[in-house]
C-alpha positions, -999 to +999 in steps of 0.1 A: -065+099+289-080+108+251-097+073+253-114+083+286-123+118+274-139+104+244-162+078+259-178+105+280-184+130+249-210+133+222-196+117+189-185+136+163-199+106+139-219+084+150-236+057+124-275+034+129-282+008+106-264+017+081-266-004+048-254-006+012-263-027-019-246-027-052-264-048-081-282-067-057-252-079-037-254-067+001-215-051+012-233-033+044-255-048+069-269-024+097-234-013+102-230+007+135-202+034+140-189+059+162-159+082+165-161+111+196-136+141+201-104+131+206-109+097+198-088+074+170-110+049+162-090+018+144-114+001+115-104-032+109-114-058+087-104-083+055-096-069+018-139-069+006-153-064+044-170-030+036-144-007+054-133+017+025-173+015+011-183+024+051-163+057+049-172+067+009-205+067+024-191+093+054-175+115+028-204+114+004-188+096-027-216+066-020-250+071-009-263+049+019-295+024+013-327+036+030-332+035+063-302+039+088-288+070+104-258+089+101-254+122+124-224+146+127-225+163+162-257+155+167-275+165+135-284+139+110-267+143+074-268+125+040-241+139+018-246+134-018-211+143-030-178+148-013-178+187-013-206+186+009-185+162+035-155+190+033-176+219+037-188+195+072-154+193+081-146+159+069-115+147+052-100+120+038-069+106+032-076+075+001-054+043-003-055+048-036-042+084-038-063+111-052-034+133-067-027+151-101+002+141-112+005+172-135-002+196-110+024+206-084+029+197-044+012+231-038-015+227-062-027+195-050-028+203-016-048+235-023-067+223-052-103+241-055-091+261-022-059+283-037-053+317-023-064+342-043-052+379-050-068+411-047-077+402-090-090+369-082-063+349-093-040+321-078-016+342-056+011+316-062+037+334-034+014+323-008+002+292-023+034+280-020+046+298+015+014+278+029+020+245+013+055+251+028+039+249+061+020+220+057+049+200+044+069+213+075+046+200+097+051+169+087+089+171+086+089+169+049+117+189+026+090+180-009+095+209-031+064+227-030+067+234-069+078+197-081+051+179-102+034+153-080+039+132-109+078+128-104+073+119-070+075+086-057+047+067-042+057+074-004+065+111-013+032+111-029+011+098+002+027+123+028+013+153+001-021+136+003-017+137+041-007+172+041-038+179+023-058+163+041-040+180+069-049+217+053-086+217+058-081+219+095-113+190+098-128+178+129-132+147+116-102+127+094-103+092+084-070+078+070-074+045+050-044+028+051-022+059+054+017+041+060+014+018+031+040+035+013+057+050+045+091+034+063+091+035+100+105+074+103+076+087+082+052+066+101+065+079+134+061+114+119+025+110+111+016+092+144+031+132+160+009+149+140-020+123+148-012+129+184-016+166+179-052+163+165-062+138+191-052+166+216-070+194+194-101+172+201-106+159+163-117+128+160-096+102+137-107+071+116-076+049+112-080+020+087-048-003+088-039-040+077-003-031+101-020-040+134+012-036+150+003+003+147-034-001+159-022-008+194+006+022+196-020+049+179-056+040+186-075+043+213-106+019+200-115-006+174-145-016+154-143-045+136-161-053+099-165-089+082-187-091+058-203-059+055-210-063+094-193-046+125-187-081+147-173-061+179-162-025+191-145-018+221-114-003+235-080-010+224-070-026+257-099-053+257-078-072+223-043-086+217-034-088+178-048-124+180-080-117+191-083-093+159-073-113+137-098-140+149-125-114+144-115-102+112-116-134+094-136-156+115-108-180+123-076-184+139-045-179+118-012-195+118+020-179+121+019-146+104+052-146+088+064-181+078+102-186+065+108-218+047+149-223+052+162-234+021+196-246+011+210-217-009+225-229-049+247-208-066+246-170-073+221-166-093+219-128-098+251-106-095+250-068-091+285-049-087+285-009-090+250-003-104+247+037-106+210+049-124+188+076-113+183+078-074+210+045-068+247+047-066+274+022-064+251-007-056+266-042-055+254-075-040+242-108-047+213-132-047+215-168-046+189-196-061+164-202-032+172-171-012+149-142-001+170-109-003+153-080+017+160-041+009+147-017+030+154+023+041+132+054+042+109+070+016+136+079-013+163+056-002+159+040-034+148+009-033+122+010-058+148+029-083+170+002-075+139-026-092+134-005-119+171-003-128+174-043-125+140-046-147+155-023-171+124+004-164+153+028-156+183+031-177+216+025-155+246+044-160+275+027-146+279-007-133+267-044-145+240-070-141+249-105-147+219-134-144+238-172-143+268-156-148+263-136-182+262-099-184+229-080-191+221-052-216+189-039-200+173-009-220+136-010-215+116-038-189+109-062-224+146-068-218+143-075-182+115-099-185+135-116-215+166-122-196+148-137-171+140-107-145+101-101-134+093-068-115+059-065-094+058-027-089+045-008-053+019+007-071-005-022-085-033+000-097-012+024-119+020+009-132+012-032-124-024-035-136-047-027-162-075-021-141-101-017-168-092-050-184-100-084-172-078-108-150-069-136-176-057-104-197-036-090-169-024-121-163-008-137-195-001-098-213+036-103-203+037-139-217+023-137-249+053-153-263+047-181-243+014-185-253+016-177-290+014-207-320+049-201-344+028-179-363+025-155-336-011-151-330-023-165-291-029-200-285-063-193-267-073-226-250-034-229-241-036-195-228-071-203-207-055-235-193-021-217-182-041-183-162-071-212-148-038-231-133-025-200-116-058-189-106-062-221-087-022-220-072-021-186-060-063-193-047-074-162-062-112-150-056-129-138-087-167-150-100-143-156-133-110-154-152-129-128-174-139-106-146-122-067-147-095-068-122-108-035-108-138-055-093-111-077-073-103-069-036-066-055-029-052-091-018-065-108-049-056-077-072-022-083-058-023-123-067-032-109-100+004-092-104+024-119-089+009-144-114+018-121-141+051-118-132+053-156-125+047-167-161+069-152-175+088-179-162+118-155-144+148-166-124+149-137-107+116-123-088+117-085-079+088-081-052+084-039-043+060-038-016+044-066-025+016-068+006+006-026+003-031-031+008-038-064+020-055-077+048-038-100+068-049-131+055-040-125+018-005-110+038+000-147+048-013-163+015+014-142-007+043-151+021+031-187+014+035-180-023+068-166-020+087-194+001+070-221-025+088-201-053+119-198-034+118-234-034+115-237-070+150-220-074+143-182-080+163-154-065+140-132-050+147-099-041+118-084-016+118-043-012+097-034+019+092-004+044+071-033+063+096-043+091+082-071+108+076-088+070+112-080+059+127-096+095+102-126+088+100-134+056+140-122+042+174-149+047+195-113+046+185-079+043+202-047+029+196-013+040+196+016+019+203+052+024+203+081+003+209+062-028+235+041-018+237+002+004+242+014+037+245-016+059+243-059+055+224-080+080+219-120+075+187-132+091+198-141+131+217-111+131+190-086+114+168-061+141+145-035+138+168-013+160+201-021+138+182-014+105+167+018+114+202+035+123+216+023+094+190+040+073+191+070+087+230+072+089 
């Protein structure tokens, strides 16, 4: 009915021939784009296709090239910074979250817009009785108080959507919003999306899960190359057709498992207790994908950080090949033999600023050192050109600044890192968050030619469909603790999600 509604109506957005050029390189071509009242409009397209520098344009961060049109109810606008988008009654929720991590829940949803008192100061009682309500209406118990900082990535995201939530805009483009979300969160936002479809706002949803595109959307536009290739209504596509117009091709099977004859246990884990785990135990065997999964704050990413050493365990031991670990800080995880690609690449995986051969070998200078200690360059040069190559990563050169990569190759970037360090054990958290679904397959290639190889890799996902295709058993976690075992023929998306929420 929304779909129907918003055909007939006047957009809300609506882009002409819109275009943008950075240093002489085209990333938008006469792009057109609309979004009507009551209307969630999906925006599709590869890792580099123009979708995120499309909406910066929207919300003012970018300015559009000459010529081109780009009206809001009617009137034509040309923000020049994103305050002038808000005041319009545009918001929007980043991928890469825009959050303070020394300010509070409260603060950051507020920020710039805090209540103030009869004195003109921050009337913190009601700052914090109205942040209250926007984290209630997303079902979220978040202290309003706690630093943004100590929360954890999917935590994090549900303040930026409560935020973006607050300003009570008639337009609201999420870019990739359920990245860091399990299936309950995203089933809480798709409510509240609901909702604003029903209030007549119109919604921009920008998702590499195109599973979600057909249960929330109501029409899709598709970008390639800084081009929209076709826009129509939900109904008119199947996910294959999508896929054939994102990347211009058709796609194999989207999850491939390679089944590998399982050696012996390779990584042994009985009782580990650290900050947000308790009383985990389980094993991982040479050549054998081990999946955890569970809502935000299960602890599955504690439980990576504990076996990288990152987070100091209390009780409980770690044995690699049969000998016991002392893990105190990640330099002993990645000396044992343990590499760690975090959820969040851009602050905690990457060194965004520096350049990709950098990024690459940091973690193996050992490796790649003379018995002097100082860096064996052209050994170095030979080792990240090799990976490069393997792992097919895009980038004009090994020198480039890994902030200039798209999110699939950026993510490339951190597997390679981890890789050679030569490890025995892998530990992948969310290791597609970002990327379209052609780099998706690429790394899922990546990950059953290691498992080949002999590594025990351990895959922590909220990403359902990649944990029942890609993992040989899966674990699910609740509150902390392992709340349920499933081998692969056994494993559902139904039997998982009660046992996380148990």
């Amino acid at each position: 009915m929304a779909a129907e509604t918003a055909t007939t109506s006047t957009p809300i957005l609506e882009l002409r021939g819109v275009s943008k050029t950075f240093h002489g390189v085209r990333v938008l071509n006469q792009v057109e784009f609309a979004v009507r009242p009551g209307e969630v409009m999906a925006l599709l397209g590869e890792n580099g296709a123009g979708k995120s520098t499309l909406m910066k344009i929207v919300t003012g961060i970018y300015e559009a090239d000459p010529g081109g049109t780009i009206r809001l109810n009617g009137t034509e606008i040309r923000f020049t910074n994103p305050r002038q988008a808000i005041s319009a009654g545009i918001a929007m929720i980043h991928q890469d979250q825009n959050l303070i991590p020394g300010l509070s829940a409260a603060e950051n949803i507020y920020l710039g817009r805090e209540p103030l008192n009869s004195l003109g100061l921050i009337a913190w009682p009601a700052l914090k009785s109205e942040s209250r309500k926007q984290l209630d209406a997303l079902r979220q118990t978040i202290d309003p108080g706690i630093p943004v900082g100590r929360l954890g990535v999917g935590h994090r995201q549900m303040v930026e959507i409560a935020r973006a939530l607050s300003l009570s805009a008639q337009l609201i483009i999420m870019d990739e919003p359920t990245d860091a979300l399990s299936d309950v969160e995203t089933g809480i936002l798709f409510d509240a999306i609901r909702q604003l479809r029903n209030q007549g706002k119109g919604i921009v949803y920008i998702s590499h899960r195109l599973g979600e595109i057909f249960k929330i959307c109501d029409a899709v536009t598709v970008l390639r190359d800084g081009h929209a290739v076709v826009s129509g209504p939900v109904a008119d596509f199947d996910e294959a057709k999508l896929v054939h117009h994102m990347v211009g091709h058709e796609i194999g099977d989207k999850y491939p498992h390679v089944a590998v004859a399982t050696g012996p246990v390779r990584l042994r884990v009985t009782g580990l207790s650290a900050p947000g785990i308790e009383g985990i135990s389980f094993e991982a065997h040479r050549g054998e994908v081990v999946g955890f999964t569970g809502l935000v704050g299960s602890g599955g990413t504690e439980l990576g950080r504990a076996l990288y050493g990152a987070l100091s365990a209390r009780a409980g031991s770690i044995e690699l090949d049969g000998r016991q670990l002392s893990l105190r800080s990640p330099r002993d995880g990645v000396r044992a033999g343990i590499a760690y690609v975090p959820e969040d690449r851009k602050s905690e995986g990457l060194i965004q600023i520096d350049s990709v051969k950098t990024n690459m070998s940091l973690t193996a200078l050992r490796r790649l050192s003379t018995v002097g200690g100082f860096v064996a360059h052209r050994r170095e040069d030979q080792v990240v050109s090799s990976y490069m190559q393997a792992f097919a990563i895009r980038t004009p050169s090994k020198d480039a600044l890994v902030a200039t990569l798209s999110g699939g190759n950026q993510q490339k970037v951190s597997l390679a890192k981890a890789l050679m360090t030569e490890p025995k054990v892998l530990v992948l958290d969310e290791p597609t968050r970002g990327v379209d679904v052609g780099a998706r397959r690429e790394i899922y290639s990546l990950i059953n030619e290691i498992k080949t190889q002999g590594l025990a890799i351990l895959l922590i996902s909220s990403d359902m469909p990649e944990l029942l295709g890609i993992s040989d058993r899966i674990f699910v976690l609740s509150r902390g603790r392992l709340n349920g075992a499933f081998d692969r023929k056994d494993a559902t998306q139904d039997a998982i999600l009660r046992r996380a929420v148990a």
